[in-house]
KOLFI-31288 format. One record per atom (N, C-alpha, C, O): residue in one letter; chain; residue number from 1; z, y, x; atom name. Coordinates in steps of 0.1 Angstrom, whole numbers. Each point is the difference from the previous one (the first is absolute). Layout:
> aa, ch, i, up, north, east, at
> a, A, NUM, Z, Y, X, CA
...
//
This chain:
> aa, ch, i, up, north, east, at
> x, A, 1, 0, -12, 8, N
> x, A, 1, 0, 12, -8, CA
> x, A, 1, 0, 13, 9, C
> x, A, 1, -2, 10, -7, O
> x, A, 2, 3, -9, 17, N
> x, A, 2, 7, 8, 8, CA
> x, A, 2, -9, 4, 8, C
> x, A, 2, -2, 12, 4, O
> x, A, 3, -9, -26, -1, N
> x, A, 3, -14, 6, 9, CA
> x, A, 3, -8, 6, -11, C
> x, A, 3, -4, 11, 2, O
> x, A, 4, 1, -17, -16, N
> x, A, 4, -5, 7, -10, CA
> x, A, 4, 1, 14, -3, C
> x, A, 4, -10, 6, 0, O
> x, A, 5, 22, -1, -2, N
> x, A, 5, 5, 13, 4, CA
> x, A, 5, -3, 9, 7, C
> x, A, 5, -2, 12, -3, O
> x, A, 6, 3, -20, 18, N
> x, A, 6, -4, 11, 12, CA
> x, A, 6, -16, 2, -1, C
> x, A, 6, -5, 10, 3, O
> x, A, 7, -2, -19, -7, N
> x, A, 7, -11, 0, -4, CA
> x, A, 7, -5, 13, -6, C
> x, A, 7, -4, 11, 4, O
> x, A, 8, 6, -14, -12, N
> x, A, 8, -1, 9, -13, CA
> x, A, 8, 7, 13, 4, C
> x, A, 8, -1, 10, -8, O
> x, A, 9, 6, -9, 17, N
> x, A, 9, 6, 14, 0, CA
> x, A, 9, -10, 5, 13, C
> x, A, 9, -4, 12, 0, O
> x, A, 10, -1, -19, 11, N
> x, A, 10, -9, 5, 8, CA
> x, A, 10, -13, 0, -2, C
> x, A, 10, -7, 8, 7, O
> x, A, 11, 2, -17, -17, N
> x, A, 11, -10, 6, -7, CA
> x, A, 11, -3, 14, -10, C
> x, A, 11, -10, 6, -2, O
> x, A, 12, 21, -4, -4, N
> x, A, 12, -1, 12, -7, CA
> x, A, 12, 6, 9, 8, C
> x, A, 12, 0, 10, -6, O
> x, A, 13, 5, -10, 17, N
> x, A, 13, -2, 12, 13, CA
> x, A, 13, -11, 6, 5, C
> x, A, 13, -4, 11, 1, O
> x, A, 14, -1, -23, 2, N
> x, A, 14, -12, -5, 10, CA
> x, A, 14, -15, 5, -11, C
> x, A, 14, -10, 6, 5, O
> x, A, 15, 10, -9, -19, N
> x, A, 15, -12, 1, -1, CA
> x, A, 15, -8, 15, -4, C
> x, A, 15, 5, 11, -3, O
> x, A, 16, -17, -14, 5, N
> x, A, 16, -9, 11, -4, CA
> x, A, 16, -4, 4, -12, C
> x, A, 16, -4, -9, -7, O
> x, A, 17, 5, 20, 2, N
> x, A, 17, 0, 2, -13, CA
> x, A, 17, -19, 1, 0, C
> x, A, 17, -7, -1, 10, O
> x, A, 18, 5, 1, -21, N
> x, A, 18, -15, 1, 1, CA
> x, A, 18, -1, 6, -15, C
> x, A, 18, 6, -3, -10, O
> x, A, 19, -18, 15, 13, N
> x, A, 19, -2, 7, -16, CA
> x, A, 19, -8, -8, -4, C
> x, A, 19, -11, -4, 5, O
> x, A, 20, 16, -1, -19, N
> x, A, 20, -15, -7, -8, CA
> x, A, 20, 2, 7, -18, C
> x, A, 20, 10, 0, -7, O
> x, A, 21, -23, 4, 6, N
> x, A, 21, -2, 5, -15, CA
> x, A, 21, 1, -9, -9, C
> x, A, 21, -3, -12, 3, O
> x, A, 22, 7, 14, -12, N
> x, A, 22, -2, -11, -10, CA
> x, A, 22, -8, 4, -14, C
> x, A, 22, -4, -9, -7, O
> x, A, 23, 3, 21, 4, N
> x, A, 23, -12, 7, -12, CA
> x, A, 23, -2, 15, 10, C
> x, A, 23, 6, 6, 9, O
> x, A, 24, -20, -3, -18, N
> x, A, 24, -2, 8, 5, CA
> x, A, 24, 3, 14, -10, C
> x, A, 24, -1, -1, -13, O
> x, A, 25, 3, 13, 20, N
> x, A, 25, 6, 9, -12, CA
> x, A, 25, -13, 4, -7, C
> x, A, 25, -10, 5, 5, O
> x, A, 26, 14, -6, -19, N
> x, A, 26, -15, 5, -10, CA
> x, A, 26, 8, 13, -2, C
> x, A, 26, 12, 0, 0, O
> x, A, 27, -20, 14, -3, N
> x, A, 27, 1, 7, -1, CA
> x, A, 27, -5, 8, -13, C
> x, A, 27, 5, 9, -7, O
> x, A, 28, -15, -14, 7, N
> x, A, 28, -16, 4, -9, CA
> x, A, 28, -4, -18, -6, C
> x, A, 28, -6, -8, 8, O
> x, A, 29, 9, 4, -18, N
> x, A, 29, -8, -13, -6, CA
> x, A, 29, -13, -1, 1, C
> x, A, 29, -6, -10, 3, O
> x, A, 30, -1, 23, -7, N
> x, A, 30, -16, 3, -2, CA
> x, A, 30, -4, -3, 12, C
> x, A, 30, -9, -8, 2, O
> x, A, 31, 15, 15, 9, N
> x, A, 31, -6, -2, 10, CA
> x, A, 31, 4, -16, 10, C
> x, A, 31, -10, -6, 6, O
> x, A, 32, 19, 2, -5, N
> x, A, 32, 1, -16, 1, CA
> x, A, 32, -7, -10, -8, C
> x, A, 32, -2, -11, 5, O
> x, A, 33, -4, 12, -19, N
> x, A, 33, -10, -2, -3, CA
> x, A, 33, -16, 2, 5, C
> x, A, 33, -8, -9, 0, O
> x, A, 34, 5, 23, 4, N
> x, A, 34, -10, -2, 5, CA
> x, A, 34, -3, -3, 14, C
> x, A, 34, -11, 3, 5, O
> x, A, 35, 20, -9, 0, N
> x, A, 35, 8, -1, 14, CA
> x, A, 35, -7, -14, 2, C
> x, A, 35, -8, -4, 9, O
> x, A, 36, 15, -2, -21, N
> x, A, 36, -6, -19, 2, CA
> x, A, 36, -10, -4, 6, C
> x, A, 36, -6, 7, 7, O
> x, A, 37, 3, -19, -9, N
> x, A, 37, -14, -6, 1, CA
> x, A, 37, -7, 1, 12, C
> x, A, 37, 5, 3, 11, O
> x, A, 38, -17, -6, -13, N
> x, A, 38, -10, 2, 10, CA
> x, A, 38, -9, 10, 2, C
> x, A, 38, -8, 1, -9, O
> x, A, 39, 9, 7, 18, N
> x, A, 39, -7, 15, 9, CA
> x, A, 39, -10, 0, 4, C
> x, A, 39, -4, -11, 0, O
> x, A, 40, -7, 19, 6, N
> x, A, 40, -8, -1, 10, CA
> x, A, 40, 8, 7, 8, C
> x, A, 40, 8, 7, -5, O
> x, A, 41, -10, -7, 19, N
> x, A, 41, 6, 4, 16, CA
> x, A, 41, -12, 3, 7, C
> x, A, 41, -11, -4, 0, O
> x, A, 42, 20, 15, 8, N
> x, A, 42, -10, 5, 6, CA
> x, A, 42, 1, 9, 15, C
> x, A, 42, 5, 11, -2, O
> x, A, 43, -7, -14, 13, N
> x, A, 43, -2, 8, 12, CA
> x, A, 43, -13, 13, -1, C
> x, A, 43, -11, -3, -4, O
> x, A, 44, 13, 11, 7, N
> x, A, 44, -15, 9, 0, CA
> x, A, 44, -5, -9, 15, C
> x, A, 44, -10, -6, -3, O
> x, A, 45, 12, 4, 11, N
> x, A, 45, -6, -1, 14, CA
> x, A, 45, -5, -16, -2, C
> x, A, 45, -10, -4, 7, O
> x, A, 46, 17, -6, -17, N
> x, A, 46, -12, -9, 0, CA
> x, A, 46, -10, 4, -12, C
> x, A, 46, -12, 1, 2, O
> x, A, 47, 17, 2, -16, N
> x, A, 47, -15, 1, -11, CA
> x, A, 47, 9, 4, -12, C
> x, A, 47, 11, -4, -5, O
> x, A, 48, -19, 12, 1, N
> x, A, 48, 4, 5, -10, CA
> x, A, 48, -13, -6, -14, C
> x, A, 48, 0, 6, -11, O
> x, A, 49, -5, -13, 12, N
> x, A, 49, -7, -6, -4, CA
> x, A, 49, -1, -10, -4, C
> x, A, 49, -4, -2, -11, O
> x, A, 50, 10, -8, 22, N
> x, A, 50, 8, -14, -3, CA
> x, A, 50, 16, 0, 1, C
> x, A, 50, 9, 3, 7, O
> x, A, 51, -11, -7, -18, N
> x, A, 51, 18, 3, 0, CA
> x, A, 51, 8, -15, 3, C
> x, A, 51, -4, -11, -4, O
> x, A, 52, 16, 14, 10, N
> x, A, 52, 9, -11, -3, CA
> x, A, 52, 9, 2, -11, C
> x, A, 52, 1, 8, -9, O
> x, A, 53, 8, -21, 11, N
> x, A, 53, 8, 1, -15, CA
> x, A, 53, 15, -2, 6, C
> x, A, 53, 2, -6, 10, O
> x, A, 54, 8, 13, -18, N
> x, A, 54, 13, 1, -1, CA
> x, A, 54, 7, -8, -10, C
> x, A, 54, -6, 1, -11, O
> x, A, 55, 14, -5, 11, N
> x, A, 55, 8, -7, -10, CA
> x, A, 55, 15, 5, -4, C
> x, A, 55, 9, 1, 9, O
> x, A, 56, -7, 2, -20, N
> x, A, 56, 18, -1, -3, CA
> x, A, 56, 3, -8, -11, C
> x, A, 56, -5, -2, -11, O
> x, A, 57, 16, -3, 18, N
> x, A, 57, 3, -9, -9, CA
> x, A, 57, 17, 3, -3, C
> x, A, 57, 5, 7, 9, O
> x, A, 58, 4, -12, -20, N
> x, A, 58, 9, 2, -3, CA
> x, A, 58, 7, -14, 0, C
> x, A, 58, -8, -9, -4, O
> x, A, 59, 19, 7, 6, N
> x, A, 59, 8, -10, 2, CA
> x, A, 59, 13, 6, 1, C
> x, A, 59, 4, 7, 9, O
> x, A, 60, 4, -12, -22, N
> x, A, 60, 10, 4, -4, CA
> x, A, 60, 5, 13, 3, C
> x, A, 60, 11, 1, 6, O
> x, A, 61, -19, 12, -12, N
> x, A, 61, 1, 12, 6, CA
> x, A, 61, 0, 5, 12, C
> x, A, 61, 5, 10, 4, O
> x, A, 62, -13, -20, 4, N
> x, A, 62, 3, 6, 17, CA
> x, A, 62, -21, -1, -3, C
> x, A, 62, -7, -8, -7, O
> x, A, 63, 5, 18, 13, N
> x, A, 63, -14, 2, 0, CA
> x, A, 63, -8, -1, 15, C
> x, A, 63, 4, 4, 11, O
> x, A, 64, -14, -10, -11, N
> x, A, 64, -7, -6, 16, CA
> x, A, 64, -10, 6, -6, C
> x, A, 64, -3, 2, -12, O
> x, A, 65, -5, 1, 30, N
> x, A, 65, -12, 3, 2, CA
> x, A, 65, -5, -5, 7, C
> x, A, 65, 6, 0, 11, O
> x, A, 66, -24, -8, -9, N
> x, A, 66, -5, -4, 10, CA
> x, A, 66, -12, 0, -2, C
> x, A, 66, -6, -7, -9, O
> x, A, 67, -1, 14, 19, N
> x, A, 67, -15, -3, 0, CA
> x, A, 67, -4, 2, 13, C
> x, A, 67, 7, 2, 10, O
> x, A, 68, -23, -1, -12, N
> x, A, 68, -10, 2, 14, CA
> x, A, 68, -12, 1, -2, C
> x, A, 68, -5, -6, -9, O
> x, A, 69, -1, 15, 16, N
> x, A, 69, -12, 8, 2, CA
> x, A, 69, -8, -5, 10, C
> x, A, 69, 6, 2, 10, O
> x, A, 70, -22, -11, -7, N
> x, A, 70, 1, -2, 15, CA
> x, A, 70, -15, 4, -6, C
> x, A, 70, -5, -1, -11, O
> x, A, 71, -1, 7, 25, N
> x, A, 71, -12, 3, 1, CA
> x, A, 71, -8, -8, 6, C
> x, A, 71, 3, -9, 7, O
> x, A, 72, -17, 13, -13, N
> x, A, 72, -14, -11, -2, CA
> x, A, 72, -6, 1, 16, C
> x, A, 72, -7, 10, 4, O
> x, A, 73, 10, -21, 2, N
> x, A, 73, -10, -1, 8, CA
> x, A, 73, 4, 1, 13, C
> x, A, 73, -6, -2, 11, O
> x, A, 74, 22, 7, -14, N
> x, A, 74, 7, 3, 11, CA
> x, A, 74, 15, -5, -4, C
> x, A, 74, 3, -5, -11, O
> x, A, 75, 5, 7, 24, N
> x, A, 75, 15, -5, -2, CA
> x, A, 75, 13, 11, -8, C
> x, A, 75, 12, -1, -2, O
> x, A, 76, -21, 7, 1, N
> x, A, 76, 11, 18, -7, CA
> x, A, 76, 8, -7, -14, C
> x, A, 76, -5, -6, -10, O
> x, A, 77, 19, 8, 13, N
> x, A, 77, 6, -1, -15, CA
> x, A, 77, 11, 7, -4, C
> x, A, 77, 4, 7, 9, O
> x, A, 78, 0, -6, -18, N
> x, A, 78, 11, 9, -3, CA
> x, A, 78, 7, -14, -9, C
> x, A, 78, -5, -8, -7, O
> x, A, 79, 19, 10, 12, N
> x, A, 79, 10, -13, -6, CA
> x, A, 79, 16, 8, -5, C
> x, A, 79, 7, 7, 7, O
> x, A, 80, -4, -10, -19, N
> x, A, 80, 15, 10, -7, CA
> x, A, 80, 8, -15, -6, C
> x, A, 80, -2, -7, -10, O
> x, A, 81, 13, 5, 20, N
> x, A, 81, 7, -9, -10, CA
> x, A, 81, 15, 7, 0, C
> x, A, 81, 3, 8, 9, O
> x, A, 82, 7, -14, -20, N
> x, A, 82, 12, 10, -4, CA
> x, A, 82, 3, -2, -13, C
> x, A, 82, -7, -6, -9, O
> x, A, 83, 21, 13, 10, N
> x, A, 83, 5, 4, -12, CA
> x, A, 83, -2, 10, -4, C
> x, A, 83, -5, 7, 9, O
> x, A, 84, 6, 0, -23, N
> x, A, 84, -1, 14, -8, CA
> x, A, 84, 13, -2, -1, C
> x, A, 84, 4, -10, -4, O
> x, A, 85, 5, 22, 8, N
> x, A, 85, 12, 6, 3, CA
> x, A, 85, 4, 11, -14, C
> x, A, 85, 11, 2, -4, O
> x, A, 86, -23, 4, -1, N
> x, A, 86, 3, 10, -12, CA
> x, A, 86, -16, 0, -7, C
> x, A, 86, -11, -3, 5, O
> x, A, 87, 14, 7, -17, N
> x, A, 87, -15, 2, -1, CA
> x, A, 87, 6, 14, -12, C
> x, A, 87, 9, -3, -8, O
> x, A, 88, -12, 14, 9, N
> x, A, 88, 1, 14, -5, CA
> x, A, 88, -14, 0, -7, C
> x, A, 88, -9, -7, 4, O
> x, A, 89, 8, 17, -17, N
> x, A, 89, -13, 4, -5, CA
> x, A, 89, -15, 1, 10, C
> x, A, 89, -10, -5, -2, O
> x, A, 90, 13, 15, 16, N
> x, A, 90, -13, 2, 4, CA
> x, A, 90, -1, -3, 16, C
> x, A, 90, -8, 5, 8, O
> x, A, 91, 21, -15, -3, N
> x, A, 91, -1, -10, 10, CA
> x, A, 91, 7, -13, -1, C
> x, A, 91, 3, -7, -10, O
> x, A, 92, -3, 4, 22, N
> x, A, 92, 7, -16, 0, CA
> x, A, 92, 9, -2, 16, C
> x, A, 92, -10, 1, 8, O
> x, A, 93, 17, -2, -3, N
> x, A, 93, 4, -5, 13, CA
> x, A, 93, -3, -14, 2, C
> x, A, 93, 2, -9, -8, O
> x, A, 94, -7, 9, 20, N
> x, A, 94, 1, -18, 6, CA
> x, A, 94, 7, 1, 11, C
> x, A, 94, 3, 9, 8, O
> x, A, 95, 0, -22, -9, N
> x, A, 95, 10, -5, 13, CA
> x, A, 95, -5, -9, 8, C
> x, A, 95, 7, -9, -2, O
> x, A, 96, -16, 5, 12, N
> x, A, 96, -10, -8, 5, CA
> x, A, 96, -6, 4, 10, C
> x, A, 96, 5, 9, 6, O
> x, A, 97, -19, -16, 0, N
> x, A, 97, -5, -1, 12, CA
> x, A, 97, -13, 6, -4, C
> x, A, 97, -3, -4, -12, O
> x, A, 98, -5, 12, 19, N
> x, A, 98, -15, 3, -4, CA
> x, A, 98, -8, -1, 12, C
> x, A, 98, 0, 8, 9, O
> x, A, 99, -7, -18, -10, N
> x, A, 99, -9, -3, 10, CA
> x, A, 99, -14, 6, 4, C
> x, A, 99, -6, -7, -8, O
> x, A, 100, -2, 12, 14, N
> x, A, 100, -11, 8, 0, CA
> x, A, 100, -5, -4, 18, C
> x, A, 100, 5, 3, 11, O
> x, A, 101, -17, -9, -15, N
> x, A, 101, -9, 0, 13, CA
> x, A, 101, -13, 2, -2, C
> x, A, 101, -7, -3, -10, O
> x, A, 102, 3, 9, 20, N
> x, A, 102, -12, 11, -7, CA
> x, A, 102, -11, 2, 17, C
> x, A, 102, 6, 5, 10, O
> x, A, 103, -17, -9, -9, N
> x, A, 103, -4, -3, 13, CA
> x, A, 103, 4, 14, 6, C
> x, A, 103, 8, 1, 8, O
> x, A, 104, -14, 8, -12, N
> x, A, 104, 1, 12, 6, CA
> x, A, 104, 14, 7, 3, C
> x, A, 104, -2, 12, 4, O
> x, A, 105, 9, -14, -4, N
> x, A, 105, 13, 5, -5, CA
> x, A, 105, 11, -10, 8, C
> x, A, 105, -2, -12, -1, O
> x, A, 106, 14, 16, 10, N
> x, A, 106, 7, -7, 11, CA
> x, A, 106, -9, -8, 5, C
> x, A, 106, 2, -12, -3, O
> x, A, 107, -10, 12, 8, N
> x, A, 107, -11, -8, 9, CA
> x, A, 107, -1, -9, -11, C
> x, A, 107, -2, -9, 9, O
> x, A, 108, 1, 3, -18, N
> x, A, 108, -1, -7, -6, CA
> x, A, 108, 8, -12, -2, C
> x, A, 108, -4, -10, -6, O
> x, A, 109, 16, 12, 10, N
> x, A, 109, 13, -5, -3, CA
> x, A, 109, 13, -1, -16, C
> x, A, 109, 4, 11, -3, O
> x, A, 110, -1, -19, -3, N
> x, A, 110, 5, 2, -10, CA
> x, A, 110, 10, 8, 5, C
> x, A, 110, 5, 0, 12, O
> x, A, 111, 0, 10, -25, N
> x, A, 111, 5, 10, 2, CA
> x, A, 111, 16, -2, -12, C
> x, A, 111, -3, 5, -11, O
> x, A, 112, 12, -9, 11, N
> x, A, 112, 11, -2, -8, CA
> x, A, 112, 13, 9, 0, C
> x, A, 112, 8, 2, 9, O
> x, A, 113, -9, 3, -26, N
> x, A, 113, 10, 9, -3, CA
> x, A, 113, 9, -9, -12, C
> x, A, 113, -2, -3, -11, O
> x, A, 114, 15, 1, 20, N
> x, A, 114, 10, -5, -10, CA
> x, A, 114, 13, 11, -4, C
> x, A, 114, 5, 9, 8, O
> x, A, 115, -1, -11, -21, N
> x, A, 115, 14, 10, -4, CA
> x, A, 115, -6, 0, -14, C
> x, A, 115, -5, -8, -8, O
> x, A, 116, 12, 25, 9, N
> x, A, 116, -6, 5, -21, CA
> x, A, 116, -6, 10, 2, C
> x, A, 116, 2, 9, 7, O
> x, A, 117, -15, -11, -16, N
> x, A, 117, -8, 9, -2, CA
> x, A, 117, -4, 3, -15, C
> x, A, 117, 1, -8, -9, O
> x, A, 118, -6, 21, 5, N
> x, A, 118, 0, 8, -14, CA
> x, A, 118, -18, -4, -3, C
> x, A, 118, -7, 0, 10, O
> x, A, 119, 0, -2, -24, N
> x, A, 119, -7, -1, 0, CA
> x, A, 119, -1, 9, -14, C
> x, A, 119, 7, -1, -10, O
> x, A, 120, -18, 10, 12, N
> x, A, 120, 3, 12, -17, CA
> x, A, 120, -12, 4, -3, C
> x, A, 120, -8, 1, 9, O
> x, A, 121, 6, 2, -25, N
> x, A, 121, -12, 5, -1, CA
> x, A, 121, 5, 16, 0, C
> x, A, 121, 10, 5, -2, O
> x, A, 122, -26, -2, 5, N
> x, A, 122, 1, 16, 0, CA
> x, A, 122, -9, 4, -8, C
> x, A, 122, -9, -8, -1, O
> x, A, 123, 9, 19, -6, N
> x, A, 123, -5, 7, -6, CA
> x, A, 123, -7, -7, -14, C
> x, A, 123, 7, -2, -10, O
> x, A, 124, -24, -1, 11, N
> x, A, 124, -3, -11, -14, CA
> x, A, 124, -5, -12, 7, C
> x, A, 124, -5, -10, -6, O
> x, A, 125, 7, 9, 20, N
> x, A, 125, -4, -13, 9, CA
> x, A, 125, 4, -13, -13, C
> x, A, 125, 8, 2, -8, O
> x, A, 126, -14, -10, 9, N
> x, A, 126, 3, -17, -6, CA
> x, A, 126, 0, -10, 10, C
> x, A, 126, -5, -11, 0, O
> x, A, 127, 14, 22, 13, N
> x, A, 127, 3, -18, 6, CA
> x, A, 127, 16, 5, 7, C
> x, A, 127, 2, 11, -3, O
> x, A, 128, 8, -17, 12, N
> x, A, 128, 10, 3, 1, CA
> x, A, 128, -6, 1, 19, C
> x, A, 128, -8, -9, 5, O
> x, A, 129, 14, 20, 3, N
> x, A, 129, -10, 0, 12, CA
> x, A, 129, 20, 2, 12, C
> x, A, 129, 7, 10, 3, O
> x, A, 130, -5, -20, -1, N
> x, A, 130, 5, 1, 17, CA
> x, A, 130, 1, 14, 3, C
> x, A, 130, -10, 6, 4, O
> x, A, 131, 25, 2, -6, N
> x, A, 131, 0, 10, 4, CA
> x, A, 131, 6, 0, 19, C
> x, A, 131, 3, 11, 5, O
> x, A, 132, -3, -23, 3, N
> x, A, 132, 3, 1, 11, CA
> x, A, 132, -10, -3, 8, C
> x, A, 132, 1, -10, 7, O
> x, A, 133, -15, 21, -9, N
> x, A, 133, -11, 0, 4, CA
> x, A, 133, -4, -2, 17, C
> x, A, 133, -10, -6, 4, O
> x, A, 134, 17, 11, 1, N
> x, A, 134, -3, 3, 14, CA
> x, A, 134, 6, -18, 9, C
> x, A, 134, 11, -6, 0, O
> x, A, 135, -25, 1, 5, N
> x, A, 135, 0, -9, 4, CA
> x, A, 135, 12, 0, 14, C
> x, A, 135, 0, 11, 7, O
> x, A, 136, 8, -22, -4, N
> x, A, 136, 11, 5, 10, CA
> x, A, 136, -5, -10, 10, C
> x, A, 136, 7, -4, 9, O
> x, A, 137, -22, 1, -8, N
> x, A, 137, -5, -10, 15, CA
> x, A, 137, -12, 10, 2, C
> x, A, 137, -8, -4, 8, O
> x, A, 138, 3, 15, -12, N
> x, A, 138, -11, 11, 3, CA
> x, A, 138, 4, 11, -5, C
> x, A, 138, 11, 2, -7, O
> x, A, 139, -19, 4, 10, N
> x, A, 139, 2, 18, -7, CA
> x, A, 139, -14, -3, -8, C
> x, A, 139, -11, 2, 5, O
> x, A, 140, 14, -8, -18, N
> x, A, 140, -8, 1, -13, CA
> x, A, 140, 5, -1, -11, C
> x, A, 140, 12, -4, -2, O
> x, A, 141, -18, 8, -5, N
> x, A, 141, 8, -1, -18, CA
> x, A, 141, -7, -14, -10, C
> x, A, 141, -11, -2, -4, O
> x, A, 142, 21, -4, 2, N
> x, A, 142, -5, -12, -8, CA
> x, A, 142, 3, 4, -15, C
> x, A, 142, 10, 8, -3, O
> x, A, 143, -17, -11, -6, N
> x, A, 143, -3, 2, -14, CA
> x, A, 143, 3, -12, -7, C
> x, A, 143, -9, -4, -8, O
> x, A, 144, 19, -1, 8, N
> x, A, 144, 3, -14, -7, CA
> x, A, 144, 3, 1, -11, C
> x, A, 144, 10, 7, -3, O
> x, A, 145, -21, -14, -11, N
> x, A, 145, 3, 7, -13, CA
> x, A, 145, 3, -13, -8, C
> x, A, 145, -7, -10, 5, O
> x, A, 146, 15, 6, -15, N
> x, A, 146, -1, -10, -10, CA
> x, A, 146, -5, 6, -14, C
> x, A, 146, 8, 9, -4, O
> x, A, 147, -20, -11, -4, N
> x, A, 147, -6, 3, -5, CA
> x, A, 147, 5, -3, -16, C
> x, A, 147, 4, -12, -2, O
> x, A, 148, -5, 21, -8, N
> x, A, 148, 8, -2, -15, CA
> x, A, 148, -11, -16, -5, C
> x, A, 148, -11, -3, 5, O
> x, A, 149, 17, -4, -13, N
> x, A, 149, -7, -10, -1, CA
> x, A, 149, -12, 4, -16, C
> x, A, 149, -9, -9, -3, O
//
């Protein structure tokens, strides 16, 4: 009983706390509704033309995002996977990784931004556009947009 104990007591010294979400805060329903489903996605630097697709999906109020964009003919993609952390009338926060490799662009090396980022429409735009534009592996601006469905 006694090693049990000490156990248990140097474990709960010893351990790491770790943030984990468990829903995500709705703010706006209309807009968590139009939030769902399936997106087109989009880098400007591979095509605005060909779109890729984003996904959200909901699981027991905790809301995910995941898609990818890759360009024709070449290796360029843009990749978003994560949690939605809030979703407000005219943004959304994510919590996740965004991937972007793009030939021209860090020598053509994938380029990875992990944390939280704001994604919002502006003005009468119909798609929700990455307000942490400025790429942090070049001096360029990425246009990463999820498109109203």
């Amino acid at each position: 009983m006694k090693t049990f104990f000490l156990l248990f007591v140097l474990l709960s010294v010893f351990a790491v706390p770790t943030f984990s979400q468990d829903r995500t805060v709705v703010n706006d329903a209309p807009a968590a509704r139009k939030l769902l489903g399936r997106h087109l996605f989009s880098l400007q630097w591979i095509s605005w033309d060909y779109f890729g697709t984003a996904t959200v999906t909901n699981s027991r109020g905790l809301y995910r995002i995941k898609g990818e964009q890759k360009g024709r003919g070449n290796s360029d993609f843009v990749r978003i996977d994560g949690i939605i952390s809030r979703i407000d009338a005219r943004e959304f926060v994510f919590n996740g990784t965004i991937v972007t490799k793009v030939s021209h662009i860090n020598g053509g090396q994938p380029c990875t931004r992990e944390g939280e980022f704001v994604f919002k429409i502006t003005g009468t735009r119909k798609y929700w556009r990455l307000q942490q534009m400025d790429n942090p592996c070049d001096p360029v601006t990425d246009y990463v947009d999820i498109y109203f469905r």
